[in-house]
C-alpha positions in Angstrom: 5.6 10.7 97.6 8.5 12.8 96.5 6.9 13.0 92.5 9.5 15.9 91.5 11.9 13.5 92.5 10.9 11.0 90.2 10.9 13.5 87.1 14.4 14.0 88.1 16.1 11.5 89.9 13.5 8.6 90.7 14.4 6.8 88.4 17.9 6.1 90.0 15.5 3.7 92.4 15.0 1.2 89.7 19.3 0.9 89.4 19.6 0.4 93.1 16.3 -1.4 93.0 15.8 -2.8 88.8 17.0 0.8 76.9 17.9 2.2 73.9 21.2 3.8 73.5 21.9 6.4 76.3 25.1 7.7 75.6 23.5 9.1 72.0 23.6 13.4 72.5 19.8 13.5 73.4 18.7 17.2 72.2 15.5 19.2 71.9 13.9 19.8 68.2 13.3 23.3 67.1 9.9 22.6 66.9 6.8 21.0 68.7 4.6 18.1 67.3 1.8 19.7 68.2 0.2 23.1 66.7 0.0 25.5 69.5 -0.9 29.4 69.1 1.6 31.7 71.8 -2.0 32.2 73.7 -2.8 28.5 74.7 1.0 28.0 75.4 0.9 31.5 78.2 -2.2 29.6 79.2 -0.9 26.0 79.8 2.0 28.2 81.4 0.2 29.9 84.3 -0.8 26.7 85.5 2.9 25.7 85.2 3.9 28.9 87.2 5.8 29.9 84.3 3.9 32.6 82.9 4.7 35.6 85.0 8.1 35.6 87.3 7.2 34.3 91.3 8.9 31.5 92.9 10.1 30.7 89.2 12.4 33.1 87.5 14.2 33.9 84.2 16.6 35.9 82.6 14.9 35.4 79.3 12.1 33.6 77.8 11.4 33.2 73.5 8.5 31.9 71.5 9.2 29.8 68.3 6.9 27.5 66.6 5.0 26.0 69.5 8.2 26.0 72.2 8.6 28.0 74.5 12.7 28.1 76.1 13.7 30.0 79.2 17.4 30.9 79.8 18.5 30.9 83.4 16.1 29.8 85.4 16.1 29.6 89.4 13.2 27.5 90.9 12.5 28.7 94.9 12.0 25.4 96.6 9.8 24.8 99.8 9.9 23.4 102.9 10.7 19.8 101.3 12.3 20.8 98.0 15.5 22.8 98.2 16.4 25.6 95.6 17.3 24.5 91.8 19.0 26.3 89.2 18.4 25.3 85.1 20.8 26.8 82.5 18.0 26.2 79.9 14.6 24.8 80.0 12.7 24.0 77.0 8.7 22.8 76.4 7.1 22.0 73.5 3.5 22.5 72.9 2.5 23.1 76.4 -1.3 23.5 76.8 -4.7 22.6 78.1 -6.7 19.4 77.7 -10.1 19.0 79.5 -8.3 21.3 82.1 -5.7 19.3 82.4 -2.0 20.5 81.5 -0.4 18.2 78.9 2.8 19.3 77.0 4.9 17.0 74.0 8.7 17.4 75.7 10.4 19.0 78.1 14.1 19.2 78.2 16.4 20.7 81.0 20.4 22.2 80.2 22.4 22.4 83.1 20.3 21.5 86.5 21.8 22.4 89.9 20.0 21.4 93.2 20.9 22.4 96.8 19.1 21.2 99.7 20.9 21.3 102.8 23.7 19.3 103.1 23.2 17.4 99.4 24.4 19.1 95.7 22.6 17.5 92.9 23.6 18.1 89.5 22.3 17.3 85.9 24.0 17.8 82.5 20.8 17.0 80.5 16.6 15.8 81.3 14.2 15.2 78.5 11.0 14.0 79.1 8.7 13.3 76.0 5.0 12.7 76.0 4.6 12.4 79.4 0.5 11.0 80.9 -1.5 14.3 82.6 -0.2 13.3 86.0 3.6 12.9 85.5 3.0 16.8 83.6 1.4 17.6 86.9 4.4 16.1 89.2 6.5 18.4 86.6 3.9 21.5 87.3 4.7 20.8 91.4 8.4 20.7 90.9 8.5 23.9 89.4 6.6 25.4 92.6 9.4 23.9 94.9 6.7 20.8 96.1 5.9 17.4 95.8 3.5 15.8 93.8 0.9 14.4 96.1 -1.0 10.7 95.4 -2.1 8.1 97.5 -4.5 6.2 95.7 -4.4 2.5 94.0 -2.1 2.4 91.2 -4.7 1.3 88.2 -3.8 1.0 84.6 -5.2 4.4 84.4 -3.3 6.2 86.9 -0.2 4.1 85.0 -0.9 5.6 82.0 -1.3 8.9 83.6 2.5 8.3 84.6 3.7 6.6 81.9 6.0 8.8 78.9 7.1 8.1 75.5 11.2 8.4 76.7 12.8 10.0 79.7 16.4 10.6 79.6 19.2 11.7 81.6 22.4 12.3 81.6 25.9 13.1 83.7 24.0 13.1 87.2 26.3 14.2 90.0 24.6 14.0 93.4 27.3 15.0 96.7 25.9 14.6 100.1 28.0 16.2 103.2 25.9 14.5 105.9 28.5 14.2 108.6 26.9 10.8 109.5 27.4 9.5 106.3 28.8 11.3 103.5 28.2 10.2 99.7 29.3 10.8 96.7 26.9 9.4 93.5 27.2 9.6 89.8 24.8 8.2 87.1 26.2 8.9 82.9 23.3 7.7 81.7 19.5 6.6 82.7 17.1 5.8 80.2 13.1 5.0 79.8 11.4 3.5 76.9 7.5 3.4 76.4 6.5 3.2 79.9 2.4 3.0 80.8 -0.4 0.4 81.2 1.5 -2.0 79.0 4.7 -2.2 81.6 8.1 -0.6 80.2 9.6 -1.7 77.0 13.2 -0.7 77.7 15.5 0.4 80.4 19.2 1.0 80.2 21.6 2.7 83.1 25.0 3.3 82.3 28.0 4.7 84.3 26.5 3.9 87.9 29.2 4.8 90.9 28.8 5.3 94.7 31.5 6.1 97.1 30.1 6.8 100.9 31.2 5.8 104.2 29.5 5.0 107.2 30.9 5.2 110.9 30.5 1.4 111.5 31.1 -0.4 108.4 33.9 1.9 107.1 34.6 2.9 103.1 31.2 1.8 100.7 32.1 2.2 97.2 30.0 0.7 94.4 30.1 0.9 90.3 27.9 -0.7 88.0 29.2 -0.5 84.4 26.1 -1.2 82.5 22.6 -2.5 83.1 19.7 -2.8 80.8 15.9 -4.0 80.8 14.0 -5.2 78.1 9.9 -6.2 78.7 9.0 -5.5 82.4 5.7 -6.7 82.4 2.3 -4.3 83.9 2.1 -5.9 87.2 5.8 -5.4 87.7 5.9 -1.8 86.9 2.5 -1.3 88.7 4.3 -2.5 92.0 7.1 -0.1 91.5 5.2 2.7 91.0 3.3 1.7 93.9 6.1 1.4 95.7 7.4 4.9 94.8 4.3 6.6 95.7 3.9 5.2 98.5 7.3 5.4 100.1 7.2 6.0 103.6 3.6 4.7 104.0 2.3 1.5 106.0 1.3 -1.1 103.8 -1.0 -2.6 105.8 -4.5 -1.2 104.7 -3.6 -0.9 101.2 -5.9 -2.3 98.7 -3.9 -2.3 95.8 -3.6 -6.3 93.9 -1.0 -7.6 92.5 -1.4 -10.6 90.0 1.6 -11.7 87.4 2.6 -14.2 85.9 6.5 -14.4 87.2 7.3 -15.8 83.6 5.9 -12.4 82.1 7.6 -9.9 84.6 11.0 -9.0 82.7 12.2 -10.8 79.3 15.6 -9.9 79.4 18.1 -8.5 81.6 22.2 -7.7 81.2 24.1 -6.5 83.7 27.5 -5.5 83.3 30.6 -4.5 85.1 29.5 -4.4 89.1 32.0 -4.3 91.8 32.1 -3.2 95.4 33.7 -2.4 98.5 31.2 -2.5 101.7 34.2 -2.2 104.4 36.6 -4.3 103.0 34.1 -6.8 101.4 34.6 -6.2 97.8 33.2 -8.3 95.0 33.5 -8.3 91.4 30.9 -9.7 88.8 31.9 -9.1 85.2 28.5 -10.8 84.1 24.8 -11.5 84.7 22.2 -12.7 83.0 18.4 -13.1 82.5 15.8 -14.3 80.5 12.2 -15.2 80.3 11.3 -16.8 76.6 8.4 -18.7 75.8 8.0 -21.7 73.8 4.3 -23.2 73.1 2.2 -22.3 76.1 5.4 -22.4 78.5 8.3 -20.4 79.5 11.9 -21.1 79.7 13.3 -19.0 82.1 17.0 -18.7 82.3 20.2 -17.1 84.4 23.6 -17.0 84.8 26.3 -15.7 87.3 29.4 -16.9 85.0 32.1 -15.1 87.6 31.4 -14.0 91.2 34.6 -12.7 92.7 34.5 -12.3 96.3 37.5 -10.9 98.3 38.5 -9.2 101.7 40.9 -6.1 102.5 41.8 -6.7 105.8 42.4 -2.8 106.3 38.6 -2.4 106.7 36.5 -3.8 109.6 34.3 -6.1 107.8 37.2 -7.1 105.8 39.1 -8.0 108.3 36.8 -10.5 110.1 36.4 -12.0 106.0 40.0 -11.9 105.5 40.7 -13.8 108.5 38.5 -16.6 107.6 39.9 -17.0 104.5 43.3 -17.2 105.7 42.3 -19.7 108.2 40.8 -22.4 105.2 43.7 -21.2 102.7 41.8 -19.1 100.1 43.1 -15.6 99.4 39.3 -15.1 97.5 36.4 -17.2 96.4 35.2 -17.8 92.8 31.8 -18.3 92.3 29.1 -19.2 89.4 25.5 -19.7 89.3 23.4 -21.3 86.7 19.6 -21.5 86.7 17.0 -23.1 84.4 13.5 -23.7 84.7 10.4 -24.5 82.5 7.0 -22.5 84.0 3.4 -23.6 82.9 0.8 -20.8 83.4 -1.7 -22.8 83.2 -1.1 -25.2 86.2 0.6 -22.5 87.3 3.8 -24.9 88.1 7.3 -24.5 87.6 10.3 -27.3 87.6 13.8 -26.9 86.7 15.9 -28.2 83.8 19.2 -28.2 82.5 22.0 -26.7 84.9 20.9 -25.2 88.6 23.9 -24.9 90.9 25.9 -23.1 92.8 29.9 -23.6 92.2 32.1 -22.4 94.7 35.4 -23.0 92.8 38.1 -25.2 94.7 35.1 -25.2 97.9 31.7 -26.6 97.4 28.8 -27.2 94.9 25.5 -27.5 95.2 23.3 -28.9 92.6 19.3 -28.3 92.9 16.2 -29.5 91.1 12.3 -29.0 92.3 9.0 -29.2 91.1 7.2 -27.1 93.1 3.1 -25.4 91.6 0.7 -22.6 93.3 2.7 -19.8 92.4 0.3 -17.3 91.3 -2.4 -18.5 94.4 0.0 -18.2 97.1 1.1 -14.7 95.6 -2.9 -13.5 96.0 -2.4 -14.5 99.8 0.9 -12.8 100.3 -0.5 -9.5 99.2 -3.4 -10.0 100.5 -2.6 -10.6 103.8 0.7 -7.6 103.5 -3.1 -5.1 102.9 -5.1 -6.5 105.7 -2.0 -5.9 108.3 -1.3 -9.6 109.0 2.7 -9.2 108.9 4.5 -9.6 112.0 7.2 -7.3 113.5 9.7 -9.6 111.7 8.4 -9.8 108.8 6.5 -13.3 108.8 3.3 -13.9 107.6 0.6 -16.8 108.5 1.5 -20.2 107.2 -2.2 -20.3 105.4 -0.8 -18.0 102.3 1.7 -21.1 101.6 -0.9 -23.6 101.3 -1.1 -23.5 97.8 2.1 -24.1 97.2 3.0 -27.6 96.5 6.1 -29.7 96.3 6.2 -32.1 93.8 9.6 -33.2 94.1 12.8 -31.5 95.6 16.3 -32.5 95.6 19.7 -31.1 96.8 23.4 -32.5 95.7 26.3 -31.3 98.1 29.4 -32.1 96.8 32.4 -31.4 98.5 35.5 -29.7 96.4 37.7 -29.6 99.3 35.9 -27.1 101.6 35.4 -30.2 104.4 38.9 -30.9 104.2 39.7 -27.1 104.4 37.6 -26.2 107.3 38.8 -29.8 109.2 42.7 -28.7 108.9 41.3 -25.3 110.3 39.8 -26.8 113.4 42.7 -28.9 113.8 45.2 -26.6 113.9 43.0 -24.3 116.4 43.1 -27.1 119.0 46.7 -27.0 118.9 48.1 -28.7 115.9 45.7 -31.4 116.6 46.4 -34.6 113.8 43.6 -33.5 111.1 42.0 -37.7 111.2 41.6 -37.2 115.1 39.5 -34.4 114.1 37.5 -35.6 111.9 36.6 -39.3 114.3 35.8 -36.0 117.2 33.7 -34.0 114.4 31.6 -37.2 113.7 31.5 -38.0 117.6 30.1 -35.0 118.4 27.6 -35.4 115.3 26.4 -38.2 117.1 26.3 -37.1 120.3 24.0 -33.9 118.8 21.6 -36.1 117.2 21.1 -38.2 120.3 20.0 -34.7 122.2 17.7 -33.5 119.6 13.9 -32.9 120.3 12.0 -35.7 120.8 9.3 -34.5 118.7 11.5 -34.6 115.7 10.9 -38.1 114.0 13.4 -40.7 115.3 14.0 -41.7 111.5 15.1 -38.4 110.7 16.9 -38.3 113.3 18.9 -41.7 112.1 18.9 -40.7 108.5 20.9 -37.4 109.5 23.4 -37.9 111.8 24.2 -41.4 109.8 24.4 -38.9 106.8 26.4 -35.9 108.7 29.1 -38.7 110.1 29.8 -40.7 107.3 30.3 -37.2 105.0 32.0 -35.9 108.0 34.6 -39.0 107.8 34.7 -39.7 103.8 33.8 -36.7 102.0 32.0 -36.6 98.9 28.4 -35.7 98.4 25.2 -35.2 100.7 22.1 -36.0 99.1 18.7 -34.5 100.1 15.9 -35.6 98.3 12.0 -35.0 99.1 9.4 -37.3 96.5 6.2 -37.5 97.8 3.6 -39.9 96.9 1.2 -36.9 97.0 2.1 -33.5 96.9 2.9 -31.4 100.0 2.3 -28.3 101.6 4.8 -25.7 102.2 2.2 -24.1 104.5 1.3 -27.2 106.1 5.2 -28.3 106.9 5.4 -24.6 108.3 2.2 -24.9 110.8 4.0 -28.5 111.9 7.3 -26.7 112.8 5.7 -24.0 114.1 3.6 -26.4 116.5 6.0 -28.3 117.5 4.2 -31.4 116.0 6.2 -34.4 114.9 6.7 -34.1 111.3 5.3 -36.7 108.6 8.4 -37.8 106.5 7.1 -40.0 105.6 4.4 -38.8 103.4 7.7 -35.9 102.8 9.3 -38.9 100.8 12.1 -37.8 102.5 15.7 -39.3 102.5 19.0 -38.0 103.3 22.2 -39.9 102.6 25.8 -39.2 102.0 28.3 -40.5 99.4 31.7 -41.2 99.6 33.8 -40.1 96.4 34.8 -42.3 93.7 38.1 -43.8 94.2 
């Protein structure tokens, strides 16, 4: 694992991955919190390979009150690590505890990195209070290596990681790779509090990436604002996992991962995102999560309130997008998403309430509610079976670690905004102007005749039930309804194993109907 990265960049992972006030002028105090004599400082130092000029050297270095700050530093990297330049470097109270090196801050001016084809560039790094081995992954960095650890990620080693704040600000990071140059900013990236408890705050402001890549075309992508508040242990322990790890097979991994989904972020706000991927560019002013709880259950609540998603038909991917557009007479799609759902820890079930749908504006919207327990068992499995290798070459694992989960009830509401009538006028006028009602008596005929060749191992009522469903939507419009309400709660893993079999299905016991509606006069 690249740990020097993490001190100064990892982070970044989190934003393209998952806060107090980062655009406040984060400096160094005169002084350290911790009494120190010059001695135990030179000491803590050596280890640091900052006592005596090597791979690390200085134009000047001054003593002051338990902080020691070097002026011009230039760090020889490795074979992994290029070579990094500090305008200042500054740490407080460094020193040894029970042989291990420990220090109260340290703050960077001015950081340039060049490694190869990639420039990486830092106005400002403080790091305060850091755990033994996040002031060891700073020891490595400044001997041009990476900070080596394999082992499980415990609540010790998480505290051992963990820091009181880490800030950063005006990262500039330029890549030249012929195959894919990049171009990255970051203004802002903040840590609160992170350790054994999981991370109280984290806030990233100022995000922007502009690339391109030989197939796709132009990438560009800006995120305004986005900010953290609660991630829960278990969450930050798979992160961090995650990050140390990177690069490693999973499989044979013995590290256990056991949260309550309710309890792995209380809030999140993100703000200002938009991109281009090769002419598919999307705007989304807005999103929003939280997880509150009320008695002994949680209320766990999103939003998408704008999803703008649009097509320049200059760019290759855009111009595929752009073309279907045209072809069902929308210049763009506007989307929202609201979500709402009540989860009980202690029968470990969850079922939604209030608003959960999709809305494609002027298109479609689908409306969904389910009552579906065994989170928090079937989780176990999944990890479980991810250490003991049991993940296929496309990413499938055995239908066993589904068991526990259990449908209760499911339903889905499609309702038709005039996407069918859209994408019939299409096909019409691709057969040659054909008369739009024709099409829609040869798009139920051809329903038919595809539910009259389907498997005969798929239950004839099914069968009946969807292609009665499919024609009658097909001809009237309106709304589909799916709905699953079992006498006795089912299986996911079991209705898996049947399809994978190739055993007739029980609808039966599924509760299952499917219907269409036509639209109110």
């Amino acid at each position: 694992m690249k740990a020097s990265a993490y001190v100064l960049t990892g982070a970044l992972a989190l934003v393209l991955a998952a806060c107090s006030n980062p655009s406040e002028d984060v400096r160094s105090s005169t002084h350290a919190e911790t009494q120190i004599t010059e001695d135990q400082g030179l000491a803590a130092l050596a280890r640091m390979y900052l006592a005596d000029q090597g791979k690390v050297t200085w134009d000047a270095r001054t003593y002051e009150d338990g902080v020691f700050t070097f002026t011009n530093v230039h760090i020889t990297g490795g074979e992994e690590v290029g070579d990094t330049q500090l305008s200042n470097l500054v740490i407080a109270a460094p020193r040894l505890e029970f042989d291990a090196i420990v220090f109260d801050r340290v703050a960077i001016e001015g950081l340039t990195s060049v490694d190869g084809e990639e420039t990486l560039t830092i106005a400002h790094i403080e790091i305060d209070h850091p755990g033994q081995m996040l002031a060891e992954a700073v020891t490595a960095a400044f001997d041009g290596r990476d900070y080596q650890y394999s082992g499980d990620v415990t609540d010790e080693v998480m505290e051992g990681f963990g820091l009181e704040r880490f800030h950063l600000s005006d990262l500039h990071m330029v890549s030249s790779d012929p195959e894919g140059p990049s171009d990255v900013k970051l203004a802002a990236l903040t840590f609160d509090n992170l350790g054994a408890n999981g991370l109280d705050e984290f806030s990233a402001e100022g995000f922007s990436l502009e690339g391109e890549d030989k197939e796709t075309g132009l990438i560009t992508l800006r995120l305004e604002r986005m900010a953290l508040e609660g991630l829960g242990t278990e969450v930050v322990r798979l992160a961090l996992t995650s990050m140390l790890r990177e690069g490693e097979d999973e499989a044979g991994s013995s590290a256990q991962f056991n949260f309550n989904p309710a309890e792995a972020l209380d809030r999140m706000v993100m703000t200002g995102m938009d991109f281009n991927i090769g002419g598919l560019i999307a705007q989304m002013p807005q999103m929003t999560y939280t997880a509150e709880r009320k008695g002994e259950q949680y209320e766990l609540v999103s939003s998408i309130p704008s999803l703008i998603v649009g097509a320049d038909n200059a760019q290759p991917v855009g111009a595929q997008l752009a073309t279907g557009l045209q072809m069902l007479g929308y210049e763009q799609l506007n989307i929202a998403m609201e979500s709402q759902s009540i989860y009980d820890p202690q029968t470990d079930r969850s079922r939604t309430e209030g608003d959960n749908y999709i809305l494609i504006e002027d298109a479609v919207r689908i409306d969904v509610e389910q009552d579906i327990s065994g989170y928090l068992r079937s989780q176990d499995l999944q990890f479980a079976a991810i250490a003991n290798g049991e993940m296929s070459d496309t990413g499938m694992l055995p239908a066993e670690v589904y068991d526990p989960l259990l449908i209760h009830g499911f339903a889905m509401h499609l309702q038709d905004q005039s996407l069918l009538e859209r994408g019939i006028n299409a096909a019409a006028a691709a057969q040659g102007g054909m008369d739009p009602r024709a099409m829609r008596q040869q798009a139920a005929a051809m329903v038919a005749f595809g539910m009259a060749a389907a498997p005969a191992e798929l239950p004839r009522p099914l069968v009946s039930q969807v292609g009665q469903a499919l024609a009658n939507f097909i001809q009237d419009g309106g709304s589909i309804h799916i709905v699953m309400d079992p006498a006795e709660p089912v299986s996911i893993g079991a209705i898996i194993r049947e399809s994978q079999s190739g055993q007739t299905p029980d609808i039966e016991s599924w509760g299952l109907t499917i219907t269409a509606e036509a639209p109110e006069e």
